[in-house]
C-alpha positions as CSV (number, residue, x, y, z in Angstrom):
1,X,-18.3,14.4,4.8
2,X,-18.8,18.5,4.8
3,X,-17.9,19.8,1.2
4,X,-16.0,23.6,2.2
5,X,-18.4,26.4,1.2
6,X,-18.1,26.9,-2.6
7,X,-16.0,24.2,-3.6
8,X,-18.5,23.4,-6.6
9,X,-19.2,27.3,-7.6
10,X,-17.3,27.4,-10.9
11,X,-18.9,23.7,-12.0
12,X,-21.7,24.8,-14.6
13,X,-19.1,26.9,-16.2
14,X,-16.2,24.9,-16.2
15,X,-18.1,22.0,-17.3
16,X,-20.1,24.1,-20.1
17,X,-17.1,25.3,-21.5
18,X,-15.0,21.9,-21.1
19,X,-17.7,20.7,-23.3
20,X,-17.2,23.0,-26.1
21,X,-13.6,22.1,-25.9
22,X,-13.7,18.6,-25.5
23,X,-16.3,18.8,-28.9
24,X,-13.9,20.6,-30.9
25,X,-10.8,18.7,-29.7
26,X,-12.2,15.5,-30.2
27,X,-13.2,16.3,-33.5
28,X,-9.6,17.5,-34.5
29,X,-8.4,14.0,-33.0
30,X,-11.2,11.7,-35.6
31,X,-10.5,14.1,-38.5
32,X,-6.4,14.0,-38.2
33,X,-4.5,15.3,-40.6
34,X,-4.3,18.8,-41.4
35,X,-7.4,19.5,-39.0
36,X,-5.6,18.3,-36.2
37,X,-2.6,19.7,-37.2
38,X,-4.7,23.3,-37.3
39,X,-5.6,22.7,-34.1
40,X,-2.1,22.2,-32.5
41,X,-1.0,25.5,-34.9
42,X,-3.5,27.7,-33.5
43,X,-3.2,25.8,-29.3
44,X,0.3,26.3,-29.3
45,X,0.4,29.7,-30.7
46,X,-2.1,31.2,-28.1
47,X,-0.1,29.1,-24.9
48,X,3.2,31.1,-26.1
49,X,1.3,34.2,-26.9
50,X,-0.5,34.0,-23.2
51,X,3.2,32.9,-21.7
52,X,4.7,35.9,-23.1
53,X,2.4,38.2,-21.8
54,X,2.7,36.8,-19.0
55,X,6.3,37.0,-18.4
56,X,5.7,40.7,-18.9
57,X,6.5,40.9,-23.1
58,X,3.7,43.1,-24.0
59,X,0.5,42.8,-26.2
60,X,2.8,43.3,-29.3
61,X,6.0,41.0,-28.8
62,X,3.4,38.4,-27.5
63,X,1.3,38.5,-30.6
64,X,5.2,38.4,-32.8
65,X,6.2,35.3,-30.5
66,X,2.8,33.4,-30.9
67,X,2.2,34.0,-34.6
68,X,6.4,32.2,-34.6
69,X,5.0,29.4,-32.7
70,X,1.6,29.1,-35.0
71,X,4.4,29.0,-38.1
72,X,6.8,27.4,-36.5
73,X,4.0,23.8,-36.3
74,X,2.7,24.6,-39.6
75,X,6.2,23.6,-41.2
76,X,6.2,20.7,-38.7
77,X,4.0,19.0,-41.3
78,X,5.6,20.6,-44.3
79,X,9.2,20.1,-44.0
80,X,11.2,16.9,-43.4
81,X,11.8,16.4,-39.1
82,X,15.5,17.6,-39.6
83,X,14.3,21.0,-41.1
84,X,11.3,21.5,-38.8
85,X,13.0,20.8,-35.8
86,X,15.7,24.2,-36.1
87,X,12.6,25.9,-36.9
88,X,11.1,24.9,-33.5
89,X,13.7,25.3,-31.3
90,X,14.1,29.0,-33.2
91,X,11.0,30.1,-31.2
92,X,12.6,30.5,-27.8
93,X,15.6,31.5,-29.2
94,X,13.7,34.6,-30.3
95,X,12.5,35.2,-27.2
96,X,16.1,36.1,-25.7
97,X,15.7,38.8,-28.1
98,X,12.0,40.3,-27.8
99,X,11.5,40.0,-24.4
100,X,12.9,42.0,-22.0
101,X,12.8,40.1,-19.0
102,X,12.5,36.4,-17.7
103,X,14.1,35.2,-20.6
104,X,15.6,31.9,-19.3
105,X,11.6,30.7,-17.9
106,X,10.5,31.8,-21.7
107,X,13.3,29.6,-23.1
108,X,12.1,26.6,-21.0
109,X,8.4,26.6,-21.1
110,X,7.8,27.5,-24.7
111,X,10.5,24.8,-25.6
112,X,8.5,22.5,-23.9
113,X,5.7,24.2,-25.6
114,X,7.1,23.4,-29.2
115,X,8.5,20.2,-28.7
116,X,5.0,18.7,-27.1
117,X,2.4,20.1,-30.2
118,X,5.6,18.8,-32.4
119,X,5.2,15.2,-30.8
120,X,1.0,15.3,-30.6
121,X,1.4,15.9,-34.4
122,X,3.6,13.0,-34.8
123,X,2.1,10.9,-32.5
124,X,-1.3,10.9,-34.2
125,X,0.0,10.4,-37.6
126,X,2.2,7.5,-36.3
127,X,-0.2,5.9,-34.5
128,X,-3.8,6.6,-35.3
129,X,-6.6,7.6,-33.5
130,X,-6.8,4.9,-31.2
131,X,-3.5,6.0,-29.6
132,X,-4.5,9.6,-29.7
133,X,-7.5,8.8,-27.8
134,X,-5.6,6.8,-25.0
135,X,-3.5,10.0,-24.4
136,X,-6.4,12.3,-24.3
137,X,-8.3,10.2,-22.1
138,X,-5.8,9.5,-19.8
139,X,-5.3,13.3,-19.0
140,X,-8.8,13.9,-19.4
141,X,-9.0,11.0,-16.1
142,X,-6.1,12.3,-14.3
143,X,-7.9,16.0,-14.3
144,X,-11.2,14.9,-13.8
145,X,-10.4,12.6,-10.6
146,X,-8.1,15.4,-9.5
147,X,-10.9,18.1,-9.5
148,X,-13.6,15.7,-7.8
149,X,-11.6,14.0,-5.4
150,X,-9.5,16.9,-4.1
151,X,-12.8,18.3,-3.2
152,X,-14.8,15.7,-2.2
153,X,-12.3,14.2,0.2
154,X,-9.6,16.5,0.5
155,X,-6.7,16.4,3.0
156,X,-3.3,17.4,2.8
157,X,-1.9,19.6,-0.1
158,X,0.3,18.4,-2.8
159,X,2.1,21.9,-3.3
160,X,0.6,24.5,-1.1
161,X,3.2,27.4,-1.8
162,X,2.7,26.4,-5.5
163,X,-0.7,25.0,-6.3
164,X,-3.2,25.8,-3.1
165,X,-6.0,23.8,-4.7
166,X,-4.3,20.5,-5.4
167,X,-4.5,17.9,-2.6
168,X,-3.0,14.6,-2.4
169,X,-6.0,12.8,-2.6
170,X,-6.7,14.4,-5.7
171,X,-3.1,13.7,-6.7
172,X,-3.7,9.9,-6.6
173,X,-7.2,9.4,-8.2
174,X,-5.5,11.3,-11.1
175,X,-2.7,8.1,-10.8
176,X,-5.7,5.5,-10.4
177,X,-7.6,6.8,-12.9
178,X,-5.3,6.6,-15.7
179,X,-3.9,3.3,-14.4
180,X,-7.3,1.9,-15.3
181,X,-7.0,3.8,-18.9
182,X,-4.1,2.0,-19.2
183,X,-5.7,-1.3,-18.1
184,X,-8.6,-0.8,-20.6
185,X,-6.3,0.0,-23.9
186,X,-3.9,-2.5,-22.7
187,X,-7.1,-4.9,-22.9
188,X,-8.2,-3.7,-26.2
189,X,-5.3,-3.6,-28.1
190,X,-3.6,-6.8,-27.2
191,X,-0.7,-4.6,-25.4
192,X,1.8,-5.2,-22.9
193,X,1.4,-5.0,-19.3
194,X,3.6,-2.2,-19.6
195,X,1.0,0.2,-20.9
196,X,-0.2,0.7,-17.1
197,X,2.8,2.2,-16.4
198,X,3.4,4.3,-19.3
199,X,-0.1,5.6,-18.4
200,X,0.3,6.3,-14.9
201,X,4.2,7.7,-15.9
202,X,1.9,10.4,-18.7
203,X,-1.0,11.0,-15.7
204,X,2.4,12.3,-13.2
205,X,3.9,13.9,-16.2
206,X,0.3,15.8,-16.6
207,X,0.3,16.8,-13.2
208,X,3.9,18.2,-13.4
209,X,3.0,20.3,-16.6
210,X,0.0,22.0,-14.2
211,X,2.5,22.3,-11.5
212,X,4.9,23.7,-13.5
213,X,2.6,26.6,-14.9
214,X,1.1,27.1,-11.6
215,X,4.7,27.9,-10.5
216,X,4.9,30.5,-13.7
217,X,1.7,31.9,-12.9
218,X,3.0,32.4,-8.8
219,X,5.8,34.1,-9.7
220,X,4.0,36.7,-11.9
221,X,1.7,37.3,-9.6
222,X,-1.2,36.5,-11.9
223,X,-4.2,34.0,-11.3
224,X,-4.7,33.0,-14.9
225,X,-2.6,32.8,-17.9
226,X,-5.7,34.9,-19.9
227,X,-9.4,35.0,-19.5
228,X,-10.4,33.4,-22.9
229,X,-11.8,30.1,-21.2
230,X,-14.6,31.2,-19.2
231,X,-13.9,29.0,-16.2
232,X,-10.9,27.6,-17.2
233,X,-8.8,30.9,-17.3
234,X,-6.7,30.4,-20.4
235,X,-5.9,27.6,-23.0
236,X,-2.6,27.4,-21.2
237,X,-4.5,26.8,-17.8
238,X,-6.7,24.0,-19.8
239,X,-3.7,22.3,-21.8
240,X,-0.9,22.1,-19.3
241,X,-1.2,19.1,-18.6
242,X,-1.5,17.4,-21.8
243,X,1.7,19.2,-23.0
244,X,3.3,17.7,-19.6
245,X,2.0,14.2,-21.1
246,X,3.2,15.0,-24.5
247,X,6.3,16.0,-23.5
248,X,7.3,12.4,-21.5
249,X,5.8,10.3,-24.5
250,X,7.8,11.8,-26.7
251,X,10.6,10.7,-25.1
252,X,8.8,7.2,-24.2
253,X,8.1,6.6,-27.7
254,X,11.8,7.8,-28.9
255,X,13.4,5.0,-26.0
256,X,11.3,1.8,-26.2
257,X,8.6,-0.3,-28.7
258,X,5.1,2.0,-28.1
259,X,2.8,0.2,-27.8
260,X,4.2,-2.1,-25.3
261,X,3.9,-5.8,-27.3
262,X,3.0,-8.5,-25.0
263,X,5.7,-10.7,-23.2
């Protein structure tokens, strides 16, 4: 099977720095606590810092709206869920008055933003490192598969006028992949059945958070959401998905028993 001309040129790089990351990041999820916490503060500040300046805010109101975000986790873990919450959903709201423009996308993405480092933080203090590790892995699957197998095989393309990169085929390994996450926590754990599907439900809701800032990035006319991941692009570009995944359990965990017992 012929591999198209350069469809491996930004490996060494993305995998150097996907290293880096994965070091730090992982470190954050064994330490917990206020180190993990420090992490999602300082993530989710630069994603609505690089989304404002992206939507065309400037260097100044971005820095003003990502330093809300940054404060707006840190009382996340210092206030009671009914106060931190207001404080949240405050960030977007002050976008409608910086920004100029695109004020509705702002509203909707750094929302999403919010809400997802809001449920990581409770996530891993509600259910441990194990758990934490099961979500990370299960993205980390769903990217990796994509990546390889949309190059290595190829074929038709999920989202062409969105996302020229992403294939099908690379679209269902993700799926596959995280399926067999699923299987292997579900095996460890003494979990329900149900934990496939709640995995392969997080690996789609991955892929829609990529899609979905692929779409933002299209529409501004930009390639990356910053250059501060050499190979990557931005943090956004690298933690898309996760927020996607975050965002769904969230709502998983809010409407049924996680984990899944056994029936």
């Amino acid at each position: 099977m012929a591999l198209a001309q350069g469809s491996f040129s930004d490996l060494a790089t993305r995998v150097a720095t996907g290293f880096v990351i994965a070091c730090v990041g992982l470190a954050a999820v064994w330490a917990g606590g206020w180190w993990f916490t420090l992490l999602v503060l300082v993530i989710t500040g630069t994603l609505v810092w690089e989304l404002a300046r992206m939507l065309g805010g400037g260097a100044r109101r971005a820095l003003i709206l990502g330093g809300l975000a940054g404060a707006a986790i840190l009382a996340t873990k210092l206030l009671p869920v009914g106060f931190a919450l207001p404080m949240v959903l405050a960030v977007p709201i002050a976008g409608i008055a910086v920004l100029e423009r695109n004020r509705t996308l702002f509203v909707v993405m750094t929302a999403m933003i919010l809400l997802s480092g809001f449920g990581l933080i409770l996530h891993r203090d509600g259910f441990g490192l194990t758990w934490m590790l099961w979500l990370v892995l299960l993205v980390a699957v769903t990217d990796i598969l994509g990546y390889f197998a949309g190059r290595i095989i190829g074929g038709p393309k999920f989202w062409p006028q969105v996302s020229p990169k992403k294939t099908w085929s690379g679209t269902i390994a993700g799926w596959i992949g995280a399926a067999v996450i699923g299987w292997i926590f579900m095996a460890k754990t003494g979990s329900g059945v149900e934990l496939i599907g709640i995995s392969v439900a997080l690996s789609m809701a991955s892929q829609m958070g990529d899609i979905a800032e692929s779409a933002v990035k299209r529409r501004m006319g930009v390639k990356d959401s910053s250059n501060l991941l050499p190979g990557h692009g931005g943090v956004y570009d690298r933690f898309d998905g996760l927020l996607g995944a975050a965002f769904l359990l969230v709502i998983v965990e809010s409407l049924t028993a996680f984990p899944p017992p056994p029936v």
